[in-house]
C-alpha positions in Angstrom: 136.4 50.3 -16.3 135.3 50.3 -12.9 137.4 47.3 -11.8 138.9 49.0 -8.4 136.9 48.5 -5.1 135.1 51.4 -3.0 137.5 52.3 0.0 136.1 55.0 2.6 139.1 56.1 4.0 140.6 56.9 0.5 138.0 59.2 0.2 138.3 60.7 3.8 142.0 61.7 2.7 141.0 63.4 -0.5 138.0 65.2 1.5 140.8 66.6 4.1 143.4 67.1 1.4 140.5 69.5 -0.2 139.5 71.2 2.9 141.8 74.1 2.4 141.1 74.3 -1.4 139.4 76.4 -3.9 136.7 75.4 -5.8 139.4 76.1 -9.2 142.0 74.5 -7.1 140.1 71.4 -7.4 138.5 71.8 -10.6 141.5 72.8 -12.5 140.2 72.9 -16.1 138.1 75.7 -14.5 141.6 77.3 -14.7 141.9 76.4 -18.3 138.5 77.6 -19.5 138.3 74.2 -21.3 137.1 70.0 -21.3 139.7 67.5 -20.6 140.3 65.7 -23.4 139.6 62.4 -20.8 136.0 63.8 -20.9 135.7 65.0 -24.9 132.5 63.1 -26.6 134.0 63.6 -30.0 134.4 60.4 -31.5 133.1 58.7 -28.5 132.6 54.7 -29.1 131.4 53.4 -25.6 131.0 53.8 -22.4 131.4 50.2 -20.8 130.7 49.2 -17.1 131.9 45.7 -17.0 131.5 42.5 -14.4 134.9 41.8 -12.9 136.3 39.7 -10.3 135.9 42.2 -8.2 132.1 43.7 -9.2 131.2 40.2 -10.1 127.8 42.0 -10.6 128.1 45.5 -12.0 125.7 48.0 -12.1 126.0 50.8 -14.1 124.8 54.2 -12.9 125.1 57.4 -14.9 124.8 60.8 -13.3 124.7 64.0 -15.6 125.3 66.8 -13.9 124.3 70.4 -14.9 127.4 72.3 -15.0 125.7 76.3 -16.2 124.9 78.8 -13.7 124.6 78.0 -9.9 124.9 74.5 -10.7 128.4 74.1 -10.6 127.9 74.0 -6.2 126.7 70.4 -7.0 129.5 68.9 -8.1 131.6 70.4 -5.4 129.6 69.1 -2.8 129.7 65.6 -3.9 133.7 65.7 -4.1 134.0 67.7 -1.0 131.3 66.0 1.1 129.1 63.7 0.0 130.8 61.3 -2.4 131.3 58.8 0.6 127.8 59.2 1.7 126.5 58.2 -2.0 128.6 54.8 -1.8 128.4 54.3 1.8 124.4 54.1 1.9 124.6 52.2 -1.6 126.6 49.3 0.0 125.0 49.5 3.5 121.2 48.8 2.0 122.9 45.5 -0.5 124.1 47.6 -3.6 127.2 45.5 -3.6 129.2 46.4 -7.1 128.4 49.8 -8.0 129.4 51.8 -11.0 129.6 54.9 -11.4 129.7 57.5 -14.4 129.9 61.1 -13.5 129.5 63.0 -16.3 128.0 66.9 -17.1 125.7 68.3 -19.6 125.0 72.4 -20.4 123.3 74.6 -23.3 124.2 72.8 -26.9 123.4 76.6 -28.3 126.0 78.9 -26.1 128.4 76.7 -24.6 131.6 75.1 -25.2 131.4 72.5 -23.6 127.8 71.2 -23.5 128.3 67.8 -22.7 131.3 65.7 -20.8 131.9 62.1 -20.6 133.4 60.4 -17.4 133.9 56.7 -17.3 132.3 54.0 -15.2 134.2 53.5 -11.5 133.7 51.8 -8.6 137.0 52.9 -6.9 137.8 56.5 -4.7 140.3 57.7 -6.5 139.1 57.0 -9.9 135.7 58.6 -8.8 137.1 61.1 -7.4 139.8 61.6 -10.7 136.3 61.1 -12.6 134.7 64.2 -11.0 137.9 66.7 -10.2 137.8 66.5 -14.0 134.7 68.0 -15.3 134.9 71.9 -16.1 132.4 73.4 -14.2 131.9 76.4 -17.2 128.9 78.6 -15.3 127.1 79.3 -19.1 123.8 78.7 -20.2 121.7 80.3 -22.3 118.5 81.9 -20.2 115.9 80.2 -21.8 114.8 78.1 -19.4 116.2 75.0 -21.4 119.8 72.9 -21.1 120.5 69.9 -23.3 119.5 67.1 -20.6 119.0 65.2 -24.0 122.5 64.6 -24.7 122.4 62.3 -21.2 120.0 60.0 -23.2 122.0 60.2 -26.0 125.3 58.9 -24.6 123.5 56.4 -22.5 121.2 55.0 -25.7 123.8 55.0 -28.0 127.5 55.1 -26.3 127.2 52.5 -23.3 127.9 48.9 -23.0 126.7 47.7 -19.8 126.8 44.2 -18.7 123.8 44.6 -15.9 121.7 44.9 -18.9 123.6 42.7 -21.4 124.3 39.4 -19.2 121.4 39.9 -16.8 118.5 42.0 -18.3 118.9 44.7 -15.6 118.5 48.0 -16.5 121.5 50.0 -15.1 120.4 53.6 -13.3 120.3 56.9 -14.9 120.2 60.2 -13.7 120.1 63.8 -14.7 119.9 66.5 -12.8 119.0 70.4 -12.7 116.7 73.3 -12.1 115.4 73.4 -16.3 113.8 71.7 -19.1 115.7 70.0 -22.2 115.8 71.1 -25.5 113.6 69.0 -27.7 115.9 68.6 -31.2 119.7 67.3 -31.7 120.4 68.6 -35.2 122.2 66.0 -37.3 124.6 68.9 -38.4 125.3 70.0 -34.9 126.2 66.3 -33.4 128.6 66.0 -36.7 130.1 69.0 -34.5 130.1 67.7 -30.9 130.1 63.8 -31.3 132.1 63.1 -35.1 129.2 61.6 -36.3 129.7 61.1 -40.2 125.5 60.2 -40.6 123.3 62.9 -41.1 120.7 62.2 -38.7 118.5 64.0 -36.3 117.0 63.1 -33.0 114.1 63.7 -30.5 114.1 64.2 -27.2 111.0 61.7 -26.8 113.4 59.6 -29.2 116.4 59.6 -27.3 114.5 59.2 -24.2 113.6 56.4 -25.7 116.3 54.2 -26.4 118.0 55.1 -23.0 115.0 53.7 -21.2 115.6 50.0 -23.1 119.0 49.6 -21.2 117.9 52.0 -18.2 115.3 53.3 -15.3 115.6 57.1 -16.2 115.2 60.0 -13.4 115.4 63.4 -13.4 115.7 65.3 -10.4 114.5 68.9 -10.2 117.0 71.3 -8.0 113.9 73.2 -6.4 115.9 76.4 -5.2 116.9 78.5 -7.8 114.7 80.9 -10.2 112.6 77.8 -11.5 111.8 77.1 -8.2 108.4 76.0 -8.4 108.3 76.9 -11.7 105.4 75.3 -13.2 106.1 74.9 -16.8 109.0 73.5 -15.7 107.7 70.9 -13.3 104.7 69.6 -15.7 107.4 69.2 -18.3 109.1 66.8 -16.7 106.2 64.9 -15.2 104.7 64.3 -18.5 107.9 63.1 -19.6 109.0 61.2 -16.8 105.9 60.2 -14.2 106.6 59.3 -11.3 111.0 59.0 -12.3 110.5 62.8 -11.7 112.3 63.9 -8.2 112.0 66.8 -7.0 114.2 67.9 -4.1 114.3 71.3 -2.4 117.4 71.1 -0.9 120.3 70.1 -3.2 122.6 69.3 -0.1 120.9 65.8 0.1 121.5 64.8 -3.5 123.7 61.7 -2.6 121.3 60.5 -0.4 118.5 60.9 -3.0 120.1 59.0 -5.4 121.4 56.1 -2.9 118.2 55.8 -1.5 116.5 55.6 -5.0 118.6 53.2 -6.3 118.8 51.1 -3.5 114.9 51.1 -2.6 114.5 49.8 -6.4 116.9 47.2 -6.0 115.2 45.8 -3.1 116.1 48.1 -0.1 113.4 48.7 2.8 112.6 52.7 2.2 111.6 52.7 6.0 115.0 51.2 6.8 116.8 53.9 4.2 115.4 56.8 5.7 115.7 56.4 8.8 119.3 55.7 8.2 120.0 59.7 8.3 119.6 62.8 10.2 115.4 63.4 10.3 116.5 66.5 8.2 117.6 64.7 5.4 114.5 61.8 6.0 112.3 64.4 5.7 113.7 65.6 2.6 114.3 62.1 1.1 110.3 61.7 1.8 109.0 64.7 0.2 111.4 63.8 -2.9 110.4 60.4 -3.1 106.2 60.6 -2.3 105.6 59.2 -5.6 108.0 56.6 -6.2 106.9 53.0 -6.1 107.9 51.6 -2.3 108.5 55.1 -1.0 107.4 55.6 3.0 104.6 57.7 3.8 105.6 57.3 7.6 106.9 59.9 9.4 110.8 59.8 10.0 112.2 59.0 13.7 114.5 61.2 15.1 117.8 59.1 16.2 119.5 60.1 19.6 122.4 58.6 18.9 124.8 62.0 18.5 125.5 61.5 15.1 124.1 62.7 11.5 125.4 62.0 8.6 124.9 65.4 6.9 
């Protein structure tokens, strides 16, 4: 997958086509209370983001979105709004074949549909196809954990990514919410949700694990809900992640966050990225991104040019 080329203006007409529409409108398994079989993980074999004439240099980026609770405004934004801005930025600062993998995880205990499976694409309309897919199901189960997990799972096991595979580069990986993850898949439970026929168990450190051999793993912390802050939550992921832990206080400038991450590690000037955008949004991409290697400490520059790109 992921053969099609990135076209701004495609995406402009989907973003005015959904101006007028409901969030159900667009996400119309909402309507159906169910996955779409396109995004189903049973029986899953892989994932595969591919080098083409097109992307003669593919890289694959994954981005799990939690789907429970308020969650769901996330992936509405991107479709509505910020899609463009992701890719835009990304080949602006010389990420020139992209691939992207929307997918969506929730709780493996209450929900029925815990995790979805999107492809890898490079094209609007396929993105945009990719994301308009997902059911946005609002579940959960209130114990401060979702099955982030199952992210490292697919990616581990159920990709085949030729960044990695022809040129040793680790592809991007993302999840991201306002929890922690469960720490066990039960081998009886992924017989359940993936087919498998083995009767193995795995870790979260596992699973983390064997994603990070074919990937630079992040997790970004949505600080505005009721774990704002929370610290449990927070040391949990820093002791699992380091300094791949984001957090970002305003969920509005997730595109930019990941762009800017991705980009910065692939070579990009973070001075250069950050300034790109509305001093808002810089100053929010620098309190996210304090930690990471390359990040600014500078303060951002205001631009009087008119324009902002939130």
């Amino acid at each position: 997958m992921g053969y099609a080329k990135w076209s701004t203006s495609t995406y402009n007409q989907y973003r005015a086509q959904y101006a007028g529409r409901s969030r159900d409108d667009i996400f119309q398994n909402n309507r159906n209370g169910q996955i779409s079989e396109a995004l189903n993980p049973y029986g899953l074999t892989f994932r595969e983001s591919r080098d083409s004439v097109a992307h003669p240099n593919a890289l694959a980026i994954g981005i799990f979105l939690d789907v429970t609770g308020s969650m769901g405004r996330i992936p509405e934004l991107l479709i509505r709004h910020k899609l463009g801005t992701m890719m835009d930025t990304l080949l602006q600062h010389g990420v020139t074949d992209p691939q992207v993998m929307f997918s969506a995880i929730g709780d493996q205990y209450t929900d029925r549909a815990p995790l979805q499976v999107g492809q890898f694409e490079s094209g609007a309309t396929e993105m945009n196809l990719n994301l308009s897919q997902l059911y946005l199901e609002g579940g959960g189960g209130g114990q401060a954990k979702e099955s982030y997990q199952l992210a490292w799972l697919i990616a581990g096991y159920h990709t085949a990514i030729d960044c990695y595979e022809k040129r040793g580069q680790k592809g991007f990986l993302f999840t991201v919410g306002d929890e922690m993850s469960w720490d066990l898949l039960d081998a009886n439970y992924l017989r359940q949700l993936m087919g498998y026929s083995e009767g193995r168990s795995y870790t979260t450190q596992a699973l983390l694990r064997k994603a990070q051999e074919q990937y630079q793993v992040y997790h970004i912390h949505i600080n505005e809900t009721g774990y704002r802050n929370s610290p449990a939550v927070l040391q949990y992921w820093r002791d699992l992640l380091g300094e791949n832990f984001l957090v970002l206080d305003d969920h509005r400038v997730l595109a930019e966050l990941i762009a800017s991450v991705i980009a910065s590690q692939q070579g990009a000037n973070m001075d250069q990225l950050t300034q790109s955008f509305d001093v808002n949004t810089a100053q929010q991409l620098q309190q996210s991104l304090k930690d990471l290697p390359g990040a600014s400490k500078k303060t951002p520059q205001i631009k009087f040019d008119g324009w902002f790109s939130r």
